[in-house]
KOLPA-243443 format. One record per residue (C-alpha): residue number from 1; residue in one letter; x negated, y, z negated. Coordinates in steps of 0.25 Angstrom, whole numbers, plus 2048, in hexadecimal, padded with zeros to 3 digits. Layout:
N
+-----+-----+-----+-----+-----+
|   n | res |   x |   y |   z |
+-----+-----+-----+-----+-----+
| NUM |   A |   X |   Y |   Z |
...
+-----+-----+-----+-----+-----+
//
This chain:
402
+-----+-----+-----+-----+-----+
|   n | res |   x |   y |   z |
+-----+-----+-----+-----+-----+
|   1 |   X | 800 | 800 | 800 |
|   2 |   X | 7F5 | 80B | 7FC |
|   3 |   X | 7ED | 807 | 809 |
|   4 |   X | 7F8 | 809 | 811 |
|   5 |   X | 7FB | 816 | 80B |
|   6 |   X | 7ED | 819 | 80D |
|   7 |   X | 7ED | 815 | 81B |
|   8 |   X | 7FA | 81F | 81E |
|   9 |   X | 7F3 | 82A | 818 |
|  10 |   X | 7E7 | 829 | 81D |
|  11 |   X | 7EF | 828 | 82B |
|  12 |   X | 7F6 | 834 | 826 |
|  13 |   X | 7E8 | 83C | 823 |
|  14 |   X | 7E3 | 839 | 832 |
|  15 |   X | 7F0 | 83E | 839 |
|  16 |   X | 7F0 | 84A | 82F |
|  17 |   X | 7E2 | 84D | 832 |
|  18 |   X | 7E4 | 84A | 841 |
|  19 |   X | 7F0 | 855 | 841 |
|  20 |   X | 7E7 | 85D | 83A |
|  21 |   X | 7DB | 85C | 843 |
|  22 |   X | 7E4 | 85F | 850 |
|  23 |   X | 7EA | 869 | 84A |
|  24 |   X | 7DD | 870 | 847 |
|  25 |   X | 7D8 | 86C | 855 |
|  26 |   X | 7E5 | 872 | 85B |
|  27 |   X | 7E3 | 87F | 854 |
|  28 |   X | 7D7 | 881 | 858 |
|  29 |   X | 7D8 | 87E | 869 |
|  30 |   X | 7E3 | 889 | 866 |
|  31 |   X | 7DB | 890 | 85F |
|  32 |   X | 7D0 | 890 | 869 |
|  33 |   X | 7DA | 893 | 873 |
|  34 |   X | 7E2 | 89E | 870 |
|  35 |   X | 7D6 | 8A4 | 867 |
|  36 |   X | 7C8 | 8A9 | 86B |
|  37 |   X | 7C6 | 89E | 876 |
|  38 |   X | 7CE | 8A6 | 882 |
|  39 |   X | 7C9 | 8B3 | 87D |
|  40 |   X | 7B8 | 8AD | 87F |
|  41 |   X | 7BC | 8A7 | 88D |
|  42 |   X | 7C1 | 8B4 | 892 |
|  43 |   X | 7B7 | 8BB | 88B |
|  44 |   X | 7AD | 8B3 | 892 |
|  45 |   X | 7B3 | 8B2 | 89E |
|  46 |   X | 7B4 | 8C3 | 89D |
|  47 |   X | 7A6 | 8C4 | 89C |
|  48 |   X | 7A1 | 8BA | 8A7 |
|  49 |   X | 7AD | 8C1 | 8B1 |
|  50 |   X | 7A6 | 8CE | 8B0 |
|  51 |   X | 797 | 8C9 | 8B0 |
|  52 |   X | 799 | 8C1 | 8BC |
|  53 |   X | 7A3 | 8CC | 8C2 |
|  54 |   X | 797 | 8D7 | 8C0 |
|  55 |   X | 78B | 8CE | 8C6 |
|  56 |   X | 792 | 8C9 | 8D2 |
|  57 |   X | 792 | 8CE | 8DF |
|  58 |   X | 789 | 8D4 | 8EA |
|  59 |   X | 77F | 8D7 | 8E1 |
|  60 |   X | 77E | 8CB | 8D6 |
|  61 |   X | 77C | 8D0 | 8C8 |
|  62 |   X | 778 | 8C6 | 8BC |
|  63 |   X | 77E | 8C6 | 8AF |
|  64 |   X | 772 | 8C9 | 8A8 |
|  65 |   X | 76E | 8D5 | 8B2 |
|  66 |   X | 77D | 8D9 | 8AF |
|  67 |   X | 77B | 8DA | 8A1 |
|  68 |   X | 76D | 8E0 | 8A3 |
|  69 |   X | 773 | 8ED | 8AD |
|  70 |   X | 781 | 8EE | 8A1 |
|  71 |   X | 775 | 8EF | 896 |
|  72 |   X | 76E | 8FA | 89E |
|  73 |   X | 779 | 902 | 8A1 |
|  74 |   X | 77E | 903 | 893 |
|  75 |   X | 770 | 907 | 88E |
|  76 |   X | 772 | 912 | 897 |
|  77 |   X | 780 | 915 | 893 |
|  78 |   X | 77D | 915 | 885 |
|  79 |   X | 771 | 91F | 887 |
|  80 |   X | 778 | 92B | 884 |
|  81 |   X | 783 | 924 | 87A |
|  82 |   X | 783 | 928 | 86A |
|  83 |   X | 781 | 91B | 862 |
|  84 |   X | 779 | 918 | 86F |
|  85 |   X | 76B | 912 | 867 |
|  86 |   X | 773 | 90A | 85E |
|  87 |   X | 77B | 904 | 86A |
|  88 |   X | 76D | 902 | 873 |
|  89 |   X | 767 | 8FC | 866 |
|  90 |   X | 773 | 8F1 | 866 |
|  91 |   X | 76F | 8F0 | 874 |
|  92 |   X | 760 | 8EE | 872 |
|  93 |   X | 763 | 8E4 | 866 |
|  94 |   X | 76E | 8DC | 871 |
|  95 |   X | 762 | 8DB | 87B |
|  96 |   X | 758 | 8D6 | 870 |
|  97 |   X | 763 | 8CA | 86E |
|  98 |   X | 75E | 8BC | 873 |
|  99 |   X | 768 | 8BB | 87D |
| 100 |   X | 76A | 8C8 | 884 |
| 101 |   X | 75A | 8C8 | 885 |
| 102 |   X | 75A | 8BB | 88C |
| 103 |   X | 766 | 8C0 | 895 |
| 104 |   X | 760 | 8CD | 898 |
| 105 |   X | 750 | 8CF | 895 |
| 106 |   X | 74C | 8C1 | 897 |
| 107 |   X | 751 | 8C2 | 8A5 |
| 108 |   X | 749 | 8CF | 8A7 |
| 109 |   X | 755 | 8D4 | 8B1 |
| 110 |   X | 751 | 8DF | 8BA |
| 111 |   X | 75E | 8E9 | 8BE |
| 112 |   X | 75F | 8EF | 8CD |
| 113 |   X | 766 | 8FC | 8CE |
| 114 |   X | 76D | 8F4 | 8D8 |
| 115 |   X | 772 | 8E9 | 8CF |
| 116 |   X | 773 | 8F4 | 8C3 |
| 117 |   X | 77D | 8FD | 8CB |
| 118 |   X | 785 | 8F3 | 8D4 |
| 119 |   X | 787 | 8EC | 8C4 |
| 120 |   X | 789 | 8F8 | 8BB |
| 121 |   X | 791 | 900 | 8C5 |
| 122 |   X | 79A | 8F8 | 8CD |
| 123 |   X | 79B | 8E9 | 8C8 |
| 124 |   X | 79C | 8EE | 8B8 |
| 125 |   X | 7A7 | 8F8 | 8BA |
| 126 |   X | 7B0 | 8EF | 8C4 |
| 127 |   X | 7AF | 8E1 | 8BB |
| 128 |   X | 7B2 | 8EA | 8AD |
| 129 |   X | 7BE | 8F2 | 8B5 |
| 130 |   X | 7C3 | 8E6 | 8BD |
| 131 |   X | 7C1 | 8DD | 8AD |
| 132 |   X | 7C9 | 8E9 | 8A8 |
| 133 |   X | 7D4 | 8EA | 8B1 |
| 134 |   X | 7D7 | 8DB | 8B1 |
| 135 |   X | 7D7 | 8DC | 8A0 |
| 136 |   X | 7E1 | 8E7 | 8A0 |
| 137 |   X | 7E9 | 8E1 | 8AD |
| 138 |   X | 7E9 | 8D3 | 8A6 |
| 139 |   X | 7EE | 8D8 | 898 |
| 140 |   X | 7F8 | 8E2 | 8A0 |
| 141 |   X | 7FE | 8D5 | 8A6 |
| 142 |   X | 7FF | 8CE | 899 |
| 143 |   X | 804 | 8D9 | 893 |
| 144 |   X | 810 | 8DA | 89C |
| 145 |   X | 813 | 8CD | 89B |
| 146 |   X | 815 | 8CD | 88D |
| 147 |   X | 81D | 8DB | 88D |
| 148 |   X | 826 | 8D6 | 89A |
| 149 |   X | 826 | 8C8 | 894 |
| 150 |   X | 824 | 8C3 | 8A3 |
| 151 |   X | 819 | 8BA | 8A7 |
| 152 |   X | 819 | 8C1 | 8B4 |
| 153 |   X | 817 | 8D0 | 8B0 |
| 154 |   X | 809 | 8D6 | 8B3 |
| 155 |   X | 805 | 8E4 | 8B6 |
| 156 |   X | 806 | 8E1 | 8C6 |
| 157 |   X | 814 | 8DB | 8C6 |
| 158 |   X | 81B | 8E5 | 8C0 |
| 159 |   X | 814 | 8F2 | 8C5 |
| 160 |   X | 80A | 8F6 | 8BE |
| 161 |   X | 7FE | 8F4 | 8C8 |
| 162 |   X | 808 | 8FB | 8D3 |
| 163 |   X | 80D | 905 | 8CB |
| 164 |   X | 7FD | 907 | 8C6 |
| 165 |   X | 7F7 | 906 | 8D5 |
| 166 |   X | 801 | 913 | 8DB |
| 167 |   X | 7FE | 91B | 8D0 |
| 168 |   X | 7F0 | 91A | 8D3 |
| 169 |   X | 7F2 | 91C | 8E1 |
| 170 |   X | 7FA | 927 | 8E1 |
| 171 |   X | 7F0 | 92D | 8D8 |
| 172 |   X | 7E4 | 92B | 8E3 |
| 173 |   X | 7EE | 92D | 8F0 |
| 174 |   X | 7F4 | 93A | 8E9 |
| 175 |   X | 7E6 | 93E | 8E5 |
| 176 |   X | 7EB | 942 | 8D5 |
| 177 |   X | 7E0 | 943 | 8CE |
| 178 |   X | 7E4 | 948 | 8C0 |
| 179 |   X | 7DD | 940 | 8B6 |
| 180 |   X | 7CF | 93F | 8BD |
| 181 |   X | 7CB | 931 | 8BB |
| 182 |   X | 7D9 | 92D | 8B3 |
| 183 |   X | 7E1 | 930 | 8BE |
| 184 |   X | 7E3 | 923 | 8C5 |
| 185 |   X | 7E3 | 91A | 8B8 |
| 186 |   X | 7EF | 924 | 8B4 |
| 187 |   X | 7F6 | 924 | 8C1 |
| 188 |   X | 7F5 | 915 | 8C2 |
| 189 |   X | 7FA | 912 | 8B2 |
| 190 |   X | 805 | 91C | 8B5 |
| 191 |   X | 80A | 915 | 8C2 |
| 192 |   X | 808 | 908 | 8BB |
| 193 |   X | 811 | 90C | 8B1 |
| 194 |   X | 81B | 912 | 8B7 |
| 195 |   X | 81D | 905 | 8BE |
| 196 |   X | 81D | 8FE | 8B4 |
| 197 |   X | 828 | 906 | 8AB |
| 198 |   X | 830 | 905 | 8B7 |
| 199 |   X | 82F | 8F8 | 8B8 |
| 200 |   X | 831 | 8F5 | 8AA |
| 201 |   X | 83D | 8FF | 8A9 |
| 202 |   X | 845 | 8F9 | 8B6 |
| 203 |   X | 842 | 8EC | 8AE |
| 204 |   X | 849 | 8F0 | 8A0 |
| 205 |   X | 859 | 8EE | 8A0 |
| 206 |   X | 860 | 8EC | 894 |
| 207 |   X | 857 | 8EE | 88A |
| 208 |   X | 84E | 8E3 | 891 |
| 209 |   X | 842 | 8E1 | 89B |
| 210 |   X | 847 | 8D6 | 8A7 |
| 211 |   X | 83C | 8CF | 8AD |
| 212 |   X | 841 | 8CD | 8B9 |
| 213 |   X | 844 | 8DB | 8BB |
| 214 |   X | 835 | 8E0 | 8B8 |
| 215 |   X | 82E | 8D7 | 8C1 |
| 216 |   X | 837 | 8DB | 8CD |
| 217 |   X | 837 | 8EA | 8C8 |
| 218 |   X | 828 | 8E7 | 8C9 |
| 219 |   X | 828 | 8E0 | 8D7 |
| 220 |   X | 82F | 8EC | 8DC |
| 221 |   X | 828 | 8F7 | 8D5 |
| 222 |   X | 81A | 8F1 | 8DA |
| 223 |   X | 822 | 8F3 | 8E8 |
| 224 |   X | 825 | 901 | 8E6 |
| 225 |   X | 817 | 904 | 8E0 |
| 226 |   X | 80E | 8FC | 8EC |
| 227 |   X | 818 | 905 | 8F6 |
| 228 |   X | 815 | 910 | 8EF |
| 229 |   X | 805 | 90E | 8EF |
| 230 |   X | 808 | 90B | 8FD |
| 231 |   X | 80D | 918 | 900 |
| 232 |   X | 802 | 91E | 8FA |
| 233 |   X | 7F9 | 918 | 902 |
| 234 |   X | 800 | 91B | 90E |
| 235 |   X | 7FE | 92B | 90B |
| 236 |   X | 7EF | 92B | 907 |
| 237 |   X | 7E4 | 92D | 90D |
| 238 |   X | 7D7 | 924 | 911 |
| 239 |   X | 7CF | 928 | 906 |
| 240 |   X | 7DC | 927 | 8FB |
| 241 |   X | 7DD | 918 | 904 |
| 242 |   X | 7D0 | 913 | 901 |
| 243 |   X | 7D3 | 917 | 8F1 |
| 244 |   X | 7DF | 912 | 8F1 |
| 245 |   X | 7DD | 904 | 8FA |
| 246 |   X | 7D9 | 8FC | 8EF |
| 247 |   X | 7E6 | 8FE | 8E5 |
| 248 |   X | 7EE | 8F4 | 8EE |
| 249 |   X | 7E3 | 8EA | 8EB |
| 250 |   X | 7DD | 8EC | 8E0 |
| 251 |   X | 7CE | 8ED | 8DF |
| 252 |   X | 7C3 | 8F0 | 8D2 |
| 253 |   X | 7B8 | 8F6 | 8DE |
| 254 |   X | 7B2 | 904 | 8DA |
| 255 |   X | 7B4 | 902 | 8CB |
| 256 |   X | 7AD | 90B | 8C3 |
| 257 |   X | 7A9 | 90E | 8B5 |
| 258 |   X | 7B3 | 918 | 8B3 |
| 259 |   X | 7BE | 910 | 8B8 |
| 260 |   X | 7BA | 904 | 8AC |
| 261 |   X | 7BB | 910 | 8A3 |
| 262 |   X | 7C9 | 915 | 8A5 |
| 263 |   X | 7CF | 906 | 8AA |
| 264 |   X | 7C8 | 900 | 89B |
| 265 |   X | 7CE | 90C | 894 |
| 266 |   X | 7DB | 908 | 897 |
| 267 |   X | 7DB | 8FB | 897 |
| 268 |   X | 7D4 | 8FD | 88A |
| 269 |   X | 7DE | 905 | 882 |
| 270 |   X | 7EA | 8FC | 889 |
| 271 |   X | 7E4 | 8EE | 885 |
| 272 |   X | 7E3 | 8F5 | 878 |
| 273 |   X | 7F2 | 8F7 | 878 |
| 274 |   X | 7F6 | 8EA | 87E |
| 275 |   X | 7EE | 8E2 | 874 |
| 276 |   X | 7F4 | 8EC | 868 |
| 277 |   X | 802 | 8E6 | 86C |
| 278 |   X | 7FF | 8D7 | 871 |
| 279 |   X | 805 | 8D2 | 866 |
| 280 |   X | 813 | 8DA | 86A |
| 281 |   X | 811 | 8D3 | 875 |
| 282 |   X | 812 | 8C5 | 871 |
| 283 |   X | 821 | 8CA | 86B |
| 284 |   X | 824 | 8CF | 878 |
| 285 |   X | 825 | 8C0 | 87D |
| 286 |   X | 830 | 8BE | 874 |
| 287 |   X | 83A | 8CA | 87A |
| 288 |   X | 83D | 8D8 | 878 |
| 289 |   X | 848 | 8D7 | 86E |
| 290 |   X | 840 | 8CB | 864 |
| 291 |   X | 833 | 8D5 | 866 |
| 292 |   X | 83C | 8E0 | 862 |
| 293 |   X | 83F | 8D8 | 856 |
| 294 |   X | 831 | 8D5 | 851 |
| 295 |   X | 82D | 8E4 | 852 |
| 296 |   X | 829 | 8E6 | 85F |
| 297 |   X | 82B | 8F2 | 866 |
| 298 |   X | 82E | 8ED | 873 |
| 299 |   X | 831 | 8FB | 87C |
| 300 |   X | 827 | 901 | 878 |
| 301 |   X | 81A | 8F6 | 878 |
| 302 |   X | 820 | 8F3 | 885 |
| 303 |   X | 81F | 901 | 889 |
| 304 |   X | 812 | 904 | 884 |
| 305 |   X | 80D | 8F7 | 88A |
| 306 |   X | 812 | 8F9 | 898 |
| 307 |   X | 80B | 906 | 896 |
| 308 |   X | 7FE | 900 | 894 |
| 309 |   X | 7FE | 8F5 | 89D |
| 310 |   X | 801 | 8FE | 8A7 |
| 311 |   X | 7F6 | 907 | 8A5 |
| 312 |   X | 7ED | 8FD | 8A5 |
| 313 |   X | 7F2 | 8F9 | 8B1 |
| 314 |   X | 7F1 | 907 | 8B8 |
| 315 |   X | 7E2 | 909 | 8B2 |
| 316 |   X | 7E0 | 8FB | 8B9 |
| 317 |   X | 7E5 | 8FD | 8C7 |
| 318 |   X | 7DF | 90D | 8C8 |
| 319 |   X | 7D3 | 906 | 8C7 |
| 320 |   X | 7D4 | 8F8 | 8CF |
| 321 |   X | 7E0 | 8F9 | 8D6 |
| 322 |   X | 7ED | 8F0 | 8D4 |
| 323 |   X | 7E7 | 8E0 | 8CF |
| 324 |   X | 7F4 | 8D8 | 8CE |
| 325 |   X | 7F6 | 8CB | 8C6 |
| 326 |   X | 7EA | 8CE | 8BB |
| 327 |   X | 7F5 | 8D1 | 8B1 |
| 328 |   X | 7FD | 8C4 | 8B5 |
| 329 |   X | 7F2 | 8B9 | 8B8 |
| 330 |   X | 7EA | 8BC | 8AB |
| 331 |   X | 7F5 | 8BC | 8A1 |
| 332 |   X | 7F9 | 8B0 | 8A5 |
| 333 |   X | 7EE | 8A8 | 8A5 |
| 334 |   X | 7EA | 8AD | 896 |
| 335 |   X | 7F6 | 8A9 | 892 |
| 336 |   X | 7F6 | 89B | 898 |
| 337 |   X | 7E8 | 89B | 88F |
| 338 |   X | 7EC | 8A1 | 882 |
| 339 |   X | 7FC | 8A3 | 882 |
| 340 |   X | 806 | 8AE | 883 |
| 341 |   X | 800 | 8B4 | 874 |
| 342 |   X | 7FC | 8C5 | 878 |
| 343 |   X | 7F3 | 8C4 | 86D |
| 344 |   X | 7E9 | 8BD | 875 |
| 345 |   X | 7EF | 8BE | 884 |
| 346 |   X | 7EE | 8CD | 885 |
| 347 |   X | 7DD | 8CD | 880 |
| 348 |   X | 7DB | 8C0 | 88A |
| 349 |   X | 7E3 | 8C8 | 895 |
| 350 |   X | 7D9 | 8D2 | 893 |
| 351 |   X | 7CB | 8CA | 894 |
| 352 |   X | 7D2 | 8C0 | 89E |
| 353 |   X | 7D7 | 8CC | 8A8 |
| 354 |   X | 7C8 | 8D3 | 8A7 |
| 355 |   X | 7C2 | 8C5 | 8AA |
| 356 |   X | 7CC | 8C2 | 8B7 |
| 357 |   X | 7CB | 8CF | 8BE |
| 358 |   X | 7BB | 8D1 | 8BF |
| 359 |   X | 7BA | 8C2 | 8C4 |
| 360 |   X | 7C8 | 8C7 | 8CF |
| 361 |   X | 7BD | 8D3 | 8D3 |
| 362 |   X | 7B2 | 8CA | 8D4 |
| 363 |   X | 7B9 | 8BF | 8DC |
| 364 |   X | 7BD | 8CB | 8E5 |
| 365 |   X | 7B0 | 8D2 | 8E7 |
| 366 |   X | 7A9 | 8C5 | 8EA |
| 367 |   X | 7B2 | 8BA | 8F2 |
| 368 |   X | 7B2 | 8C2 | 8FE |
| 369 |   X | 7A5 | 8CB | 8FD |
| 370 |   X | 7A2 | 8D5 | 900 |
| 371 |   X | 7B1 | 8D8 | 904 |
| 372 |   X | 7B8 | 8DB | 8F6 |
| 373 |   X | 7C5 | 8D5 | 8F4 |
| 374 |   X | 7CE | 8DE | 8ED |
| 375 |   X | 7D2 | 8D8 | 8DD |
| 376 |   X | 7E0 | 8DB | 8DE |
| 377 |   X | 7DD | 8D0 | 8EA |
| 378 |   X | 7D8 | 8C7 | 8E3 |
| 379 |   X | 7E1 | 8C8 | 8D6 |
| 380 |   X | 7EC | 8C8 | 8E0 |
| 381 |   X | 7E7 | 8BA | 8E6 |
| 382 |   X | 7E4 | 8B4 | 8D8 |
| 383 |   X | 7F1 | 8B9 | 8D0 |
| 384 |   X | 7FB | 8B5 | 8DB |
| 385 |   X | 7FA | 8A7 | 8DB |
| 386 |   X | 7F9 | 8A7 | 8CB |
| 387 |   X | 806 | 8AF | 8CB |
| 388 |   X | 80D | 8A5 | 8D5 |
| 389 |   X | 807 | 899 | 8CB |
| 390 |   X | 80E | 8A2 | 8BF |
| 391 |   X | 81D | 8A4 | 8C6 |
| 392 |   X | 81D | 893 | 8C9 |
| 393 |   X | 817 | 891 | 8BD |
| 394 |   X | 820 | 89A | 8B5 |
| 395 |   X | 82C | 893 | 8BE |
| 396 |   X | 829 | 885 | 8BB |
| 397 |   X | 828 | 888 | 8AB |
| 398 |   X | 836 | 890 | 8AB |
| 399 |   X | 83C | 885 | 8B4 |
| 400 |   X | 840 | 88F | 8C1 |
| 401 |   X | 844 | 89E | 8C0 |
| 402 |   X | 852 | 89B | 8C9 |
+-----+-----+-----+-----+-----+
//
């Protein structure tokens, strides 16, 4: 009797520590997972994008030469900066470690002018602006989508890019210069949002946002604006042509520092405000009238939101023209990877969206070279298959939409 007791609880301690040691183990795969793992790949992924981006093309550039011209330039930079000593001695002390020495000294790298301006001038300034406009285009999309609640929402579906891309030709075809350098990031914010409050106001009715209703106001408001740009076009001259050509395809060519400066600001301030309210957003997903109930104020984060997503849009398309389908492929893949949670979407959107574009650039300055093939292109190419895998996947799992 007692060693059959004993046999039944020793067979009750192994299934106990058995349940034990899944659980533990499953804790940690999610853990793993949904924790730090996602954030290290893209990280990683980030940082080789922009180093293969910077050292490929015409003139081949080496990771360590890269690193060797950024580290001269900022010595330079800093010359005249306060707090300039302390920041050169930090400098100094990161060359004396082990590894950078080997990377750098070791290989006693010697820097053409060539190689130092065709780097420092052009490649830099087109991968930080095209890795910019693909974070704030990525977590614009994902941001729409948890506002709208619609899989499908991204800043090019419902009029955003349009809206942004006349305001900024208008600006060049009607020669306004107001606001010196601000002028076109201005024109093309407010053209995207005035698209978009269109869209979104057509889209109210009874105290609701219809779906339905916002993609087809967006279908035929993108209309509207790329007969509009079209118009435009019509009445310009051949210099306006030549600086306006490259909105209907989008391109990240003649980038420049300033332009990373004024794109980076705004994507800056309006990731800050996104990520302020990513938690809101996870209520969104449950409805307007159960977010209402939880505390949320839903008119006007979604106001404000709409807002910001469309500035960022507009400082995005001043700059590089109208890039469709960044804001709805990248979202959706993050949350194929890590779930619907904002709190971790919105920051993976970010580094995922500034890994995707640079290599689209790359892929387009060098499959066909020396001809360049414009991004908005090859984004075009890539996000159009994946959007007609999302409408028969989304089909299938609702079981048909008739």
């Amino acid at each position: 009797m007692s060693a059959g007791r004993l046999r039944e609880g020793s067979a009750g301690g192994v299934t106990m520590l058995r349940s034990v040691v899944t659980e533990g183990w499953n804790r940690i795969v999610a853990a793993l997972r949904y924790g730090a793992t996602p954030g290290i790949i893209l990280g990683v992924a980030f940082v080789a994008s922009l180093l293969v981006n910077i050292g490929m093309g015409a003139v081949s550039v080496s990771p360590a030469e890269t690193i060797r011209i950024i580290t001269n330039h900022l010595r330079d930079l800093l010359g005249g900066v306060p707090l300039a000593g302390t920041i050169g001695s930090v400098l100094r002390h990161a060359e004396s470690l082990p590894v950078i020495s080997s990377l750098v000294d070791r290989l006693d790298l010697e820097i053409t002018r060539q190689k130092d301006a065709v780097v420092w001038t052009i490649r830099i300034p087109r991968t930080l602006l095209g890795a910019i406009i693909g974070c704030g285009l990525a977590v614009s999309g994902a941001t729409m989508q948890g506002i709208f609640r619609n899989p499908l929402a991204d800043p090019g579906l419902i009029g955003v890019s349009a809206g942004a891309a006349f305001g900024a030709v208008a600006s060049i075809v009607l020669e306004i210069n107001t606001f010196g350098i601000w002028t076109l990031p201005i024109f093309a914010s407010l053209g995207g949002l005035f698209v978009t409050t269109l869209v979104y106001l057509l889209a109210r009715y009874q105290g609701r946002t219809e779906i339905v209703t916002l993609l087809l106001s967006g279908v035929a408001l993108n209309a509207i604006a790329g007969a509009a740009v079209g118009l435009l076009i019509s009445i310009a001259n051949n210099q306006q042509l030549r600086s306006v050509t490259f909105w209907t395809l989008g391109s990240l060519g003649g980038s420049q520092w300033k332009h990373v400066a004024i794109v980076g600001a705004v994507t800056l301030v309006g990731l800050a405000i996104i990520l302020y309210y990513r938690t809101s957003l996870n209520l969104f997903v449950l409805g307007e009238r159960e977010a209402r109930h939880l505390g949320v104020e839903v008119e006007r984060i979604r106001v404000l939101l709409i807002f910001v997503t469309a500035c960022m849009t507009g400082a995005a398309v001043a700059f590089a023209g109208a890039i469709v389908f960044v804001g709805l492929v990248v979202p959706h893949l993050v949350r194929l990877w890590v779930g619907p949670d904002h709190r971790r979407l919105i920051p993976l959107c970010a580094l995922a969206g500034a890994t995707l574009l640079p290599l689209a650039d790359l892929a387009s300055r060098t499959i066909a070279a020396p001809t360049e093939i414009p991004i908005g292109v090859t984004m075009s190419l890539t996000g159009g298959p994946f959007f007609i895998w999302l409408l028969v996947r989304t089909r299938s799992k609702q079981g048909g939409w008739g």
